[in-house]
C-alpha positions in Angstrom: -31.5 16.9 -71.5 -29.0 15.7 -68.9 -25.6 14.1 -70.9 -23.1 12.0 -69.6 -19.2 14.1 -69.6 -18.4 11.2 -71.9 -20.8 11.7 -74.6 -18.9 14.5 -75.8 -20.2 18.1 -76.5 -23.9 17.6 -77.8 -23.9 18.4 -81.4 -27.1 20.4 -81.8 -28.2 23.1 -79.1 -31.4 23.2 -77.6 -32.7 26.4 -78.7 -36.0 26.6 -76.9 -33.9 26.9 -73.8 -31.1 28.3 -74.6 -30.5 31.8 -73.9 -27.3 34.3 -75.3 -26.4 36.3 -72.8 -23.3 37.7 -74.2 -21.7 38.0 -70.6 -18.4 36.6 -71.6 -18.3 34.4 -68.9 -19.8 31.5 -67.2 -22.1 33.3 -64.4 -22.1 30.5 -61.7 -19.5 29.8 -58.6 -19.3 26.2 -58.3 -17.9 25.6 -53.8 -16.3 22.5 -52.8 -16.2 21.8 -49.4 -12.8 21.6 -47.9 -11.5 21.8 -51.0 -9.9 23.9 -53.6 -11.0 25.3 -57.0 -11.0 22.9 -59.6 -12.5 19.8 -57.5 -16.3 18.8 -58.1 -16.9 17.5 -54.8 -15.0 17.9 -51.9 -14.4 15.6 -48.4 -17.0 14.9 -45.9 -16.2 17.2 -43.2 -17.7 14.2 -40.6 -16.8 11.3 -42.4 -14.5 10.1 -40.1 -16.8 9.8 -37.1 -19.2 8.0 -39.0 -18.1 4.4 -37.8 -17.3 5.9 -34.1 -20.5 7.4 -34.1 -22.5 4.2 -34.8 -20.4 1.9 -32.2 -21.7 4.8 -29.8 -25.1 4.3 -30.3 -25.1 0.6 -30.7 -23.5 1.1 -27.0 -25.9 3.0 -25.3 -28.8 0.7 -26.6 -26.9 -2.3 -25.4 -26.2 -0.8 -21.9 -29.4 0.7 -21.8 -31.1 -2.8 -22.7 -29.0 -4.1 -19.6 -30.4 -1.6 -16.8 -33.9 -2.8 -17.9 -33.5 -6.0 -17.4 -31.8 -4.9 -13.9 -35.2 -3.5 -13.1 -36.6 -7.0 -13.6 -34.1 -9.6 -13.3 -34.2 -12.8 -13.7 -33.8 -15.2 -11.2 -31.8 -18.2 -10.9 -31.9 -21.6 -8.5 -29.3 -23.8 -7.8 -31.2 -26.9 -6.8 -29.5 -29.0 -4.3 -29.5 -33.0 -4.2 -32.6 -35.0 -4.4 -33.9 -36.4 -1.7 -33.7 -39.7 -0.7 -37.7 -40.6 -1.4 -36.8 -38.7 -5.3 -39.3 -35.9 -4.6 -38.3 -32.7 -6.2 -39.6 -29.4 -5.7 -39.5 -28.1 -9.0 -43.5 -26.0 -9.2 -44.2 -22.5 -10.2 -42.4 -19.6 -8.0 -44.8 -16.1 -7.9 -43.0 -12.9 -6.7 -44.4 -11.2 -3.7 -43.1 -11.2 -0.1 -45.6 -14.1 1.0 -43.6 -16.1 -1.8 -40.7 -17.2 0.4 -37.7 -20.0 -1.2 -36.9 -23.1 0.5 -34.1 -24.4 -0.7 -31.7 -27.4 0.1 -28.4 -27.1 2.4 -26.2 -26.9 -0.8 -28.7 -25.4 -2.9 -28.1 -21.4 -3.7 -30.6 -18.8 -5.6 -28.9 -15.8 -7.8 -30.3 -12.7 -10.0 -29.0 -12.1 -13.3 -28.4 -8.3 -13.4 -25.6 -6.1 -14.6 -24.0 -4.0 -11.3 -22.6 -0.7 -10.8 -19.2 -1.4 -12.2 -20.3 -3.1 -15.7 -22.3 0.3 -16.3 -19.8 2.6 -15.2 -17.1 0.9 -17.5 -19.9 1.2 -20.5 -20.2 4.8 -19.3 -16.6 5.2 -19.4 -15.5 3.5 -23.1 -18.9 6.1 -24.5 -16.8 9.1 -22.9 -14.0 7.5 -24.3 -15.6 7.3 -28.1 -16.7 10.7 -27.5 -13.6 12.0 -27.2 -12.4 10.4 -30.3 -15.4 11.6 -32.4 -15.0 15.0 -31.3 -11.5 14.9 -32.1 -12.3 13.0 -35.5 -14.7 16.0 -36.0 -12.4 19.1 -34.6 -14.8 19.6 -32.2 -13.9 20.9 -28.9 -13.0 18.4 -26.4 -13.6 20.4 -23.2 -16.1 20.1 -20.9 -18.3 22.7 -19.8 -18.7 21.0 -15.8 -14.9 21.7 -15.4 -14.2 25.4 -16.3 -15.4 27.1 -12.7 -15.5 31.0 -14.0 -15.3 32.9 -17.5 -12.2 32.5 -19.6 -10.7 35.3 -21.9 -10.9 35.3 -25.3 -7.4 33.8 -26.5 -7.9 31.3 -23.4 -11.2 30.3 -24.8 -9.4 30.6 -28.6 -6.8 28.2 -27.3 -9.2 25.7 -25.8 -11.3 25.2 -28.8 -7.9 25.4 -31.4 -9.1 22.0 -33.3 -12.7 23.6 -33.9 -11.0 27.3 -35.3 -8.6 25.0 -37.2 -11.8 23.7 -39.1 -13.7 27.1 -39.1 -10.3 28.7 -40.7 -10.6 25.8 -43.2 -14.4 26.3 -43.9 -13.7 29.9 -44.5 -11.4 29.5 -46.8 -13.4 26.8 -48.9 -16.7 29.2 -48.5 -15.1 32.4 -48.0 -11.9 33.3 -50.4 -12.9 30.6 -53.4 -16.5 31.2 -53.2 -18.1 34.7 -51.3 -15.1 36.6 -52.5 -15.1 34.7 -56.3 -19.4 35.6 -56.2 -18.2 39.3 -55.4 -16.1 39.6 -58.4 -18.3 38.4 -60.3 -21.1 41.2 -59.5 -18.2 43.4 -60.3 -18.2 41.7 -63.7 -21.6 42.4 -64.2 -21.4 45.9 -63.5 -19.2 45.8 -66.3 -20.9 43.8 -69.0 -24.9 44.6 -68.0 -26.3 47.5 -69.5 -26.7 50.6 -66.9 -24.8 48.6 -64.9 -25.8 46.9 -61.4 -28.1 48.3 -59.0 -26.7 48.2 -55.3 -28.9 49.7 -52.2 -30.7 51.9 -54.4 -27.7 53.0 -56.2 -26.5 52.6 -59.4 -22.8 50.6 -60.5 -20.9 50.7 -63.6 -17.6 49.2 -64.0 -16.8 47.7 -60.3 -13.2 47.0 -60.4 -12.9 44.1 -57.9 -9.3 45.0 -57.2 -8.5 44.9 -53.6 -11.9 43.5 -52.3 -11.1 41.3 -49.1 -13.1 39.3 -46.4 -12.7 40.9 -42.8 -13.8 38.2 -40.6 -14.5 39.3 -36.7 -12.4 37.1 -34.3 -13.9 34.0 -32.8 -14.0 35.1 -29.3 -14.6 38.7 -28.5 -11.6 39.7 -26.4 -12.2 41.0 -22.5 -11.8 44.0 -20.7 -8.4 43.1 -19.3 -7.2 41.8 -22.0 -8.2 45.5 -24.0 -6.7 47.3 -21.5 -3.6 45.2 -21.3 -3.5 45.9 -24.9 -3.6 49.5 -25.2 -0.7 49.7 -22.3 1.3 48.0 -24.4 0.5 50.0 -27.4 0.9 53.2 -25.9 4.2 51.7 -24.3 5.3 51.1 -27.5 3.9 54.9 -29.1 5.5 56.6 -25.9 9.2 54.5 -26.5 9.4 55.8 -30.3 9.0 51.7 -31.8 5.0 52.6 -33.2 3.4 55.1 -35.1 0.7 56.2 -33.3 -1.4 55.4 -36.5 -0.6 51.9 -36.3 -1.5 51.4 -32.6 -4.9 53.1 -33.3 -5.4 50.8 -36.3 -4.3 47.6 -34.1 -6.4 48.5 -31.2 -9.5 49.3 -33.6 -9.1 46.4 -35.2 -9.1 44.0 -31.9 -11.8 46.3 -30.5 -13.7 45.6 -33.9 -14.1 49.0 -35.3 -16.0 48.9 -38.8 -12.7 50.8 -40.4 -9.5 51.7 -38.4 -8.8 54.5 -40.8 -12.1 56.6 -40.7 -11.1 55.7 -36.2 -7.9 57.3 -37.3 -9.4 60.3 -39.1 -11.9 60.5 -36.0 -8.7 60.7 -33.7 -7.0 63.5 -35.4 -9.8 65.6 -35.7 -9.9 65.3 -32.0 -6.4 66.3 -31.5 -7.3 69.3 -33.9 -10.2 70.4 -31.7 -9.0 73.2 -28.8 -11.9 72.7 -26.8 -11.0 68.6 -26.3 -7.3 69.9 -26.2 -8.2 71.7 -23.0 -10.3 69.3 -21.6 -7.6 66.2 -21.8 -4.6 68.8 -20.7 -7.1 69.8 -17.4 -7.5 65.8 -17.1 -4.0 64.8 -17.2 -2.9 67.7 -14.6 -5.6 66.6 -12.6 -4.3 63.3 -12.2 -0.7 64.4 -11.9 -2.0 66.2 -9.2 -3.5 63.6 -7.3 -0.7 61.4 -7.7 1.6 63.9 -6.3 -1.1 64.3 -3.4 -1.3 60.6 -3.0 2.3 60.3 -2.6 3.6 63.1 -0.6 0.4 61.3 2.1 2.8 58.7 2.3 5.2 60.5 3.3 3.9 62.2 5.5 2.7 59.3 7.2 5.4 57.4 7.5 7.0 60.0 9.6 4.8 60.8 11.7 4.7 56.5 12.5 8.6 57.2 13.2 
């Protein structure tokens, strides 16, 4: 039965429900959100936009109470000075263009509606709250209608940094101190359960969890520019003696995302080792060298003959 934490340990096991299982240790993995381990219950992620949130509704409903009454407005009479025999006209008024107002020199008729510039400032304090709500939130602030063509990935990275800021903190909450803690703990079992632990057909037994990591793809996949700005620069760096050539292909693997830079590695150097590719990049390279020799001596030539 549930017990409150200040109760104490109970002092007599249920026994009906109770079951040994001799794991030597407590087979659960308790998450808090934005929190570390050790907290029972982390923040609200939203929280803070709660209040915002609410004023924005409660402002749309007002102004969009006001543009109905706009569609039927109500009207309003200014009556002038009686006359001198103290007849008023004060009868029933029916809408309809036959129903024309008379009304005295100094008298004056008016509609009670809301204009254009009361519901564009209403329009303008929502924009407003929306902003602060999505920065309450680490949401991304920009707007769609402004960006006129496709952004690369560390521009679109850099445009939504409050929303990764959150994402890296929800990773770390859900990731490191709770997917990666769950994973250690099937390593455990491999370990402690007879015959071990059965994984895609296979059988486990003793898992050591050492070195287990989460590899998280980036947020925004990079572009074809950016790539091949990329692997200039690494073979830049290869070519001028400051990179291995292992560490450039493990880099560019890694941004290209490759499953496993090493077995790309491995995959390299048996191409290197291969005569028949050997040939076939040598025949390339002098092909090109060719062309560009071709190419230039064109120039030449041409600007000679324009002398």
């Amino acid at each position: 039965m549930p017990r409150l934490v200040s109760d104490g340990i109970p002092d007599r096991v249920d026994a009906a429900r109770t079951t040994q299982h001799g794991l030597s240790f407590v087979p659960w993995i308790w998450m808090a959100n934005l929190a570390q381990p050790g907290v029972v219950d982390g923040p609200c992620t939203f929280e803070r936009a709660i209040d915002t949130v609410i004023e924005c509704d409660y402002l749309l409903s007002q102004s969009g109470r006001g543009l109905k009454y706009s569609a039927d407005p109500k009207l309003v009479i200014k009556a002038g000075a009686a006359d001198p025999a103290g007849a008023a006209d004060d009868g029933g008024l029916t809408g309809g263009a036959a129903s024309a107002l008379t009304l005295p020199l100094d008298g004056d008729a008016k509609m009670l509606e809301i204009n254009g510039d009361a519901s564009g400032a209403m329009l303008a304090h929502y924009k407003e709250l929306r902003a602060i709500v999505m920065e309450q939130i680490h949401g991304n602030r920009a707007s769609a209608d402004k960006i006129s063509a496709a952004q690369s990935g560390r521009a679109m990275e850099m445009m939504c940094q409050s929303l990764v800021w959150l994402a890296d903190r929800l990773r770390l909450s859900y990731g490191e101190y709770g997917l990666l803690s769950l994973y250690r703990m099937i390593c455990r079992f491999s370990s402690v359960v007879a015959g071990g632990i059965k994984i895609g057909g296979e059988d486990h037994v003793g898992l050591e969890p050492d070195g287990l990591a989460l590899q998280w793809p980036p947020y925004f996949p990079s572009t074809d520019p950016e790539l091949l700005q990329l692997a200039q620069g690494l073979a830049t760096a290869v070519a001028s003696g400051f990179m291995s050539s292992e560490t450039a292909c493990s880099i560019y693997a890694a941004k290209v995302g490759t499953a496993s830079p090493q077995e790309e590695w491995n995959r390299v150097l048996d191409e290197l080792s291969d005569p028949v590719l050997i040939a076939k990049r040598q025949g390339a390279a002098n092909a090109a060298k060719a062309d560009r020799q071709a190419a230039g001596s064109g120039r030449t030539e041409t600007r000679q003959a324009t002398a």
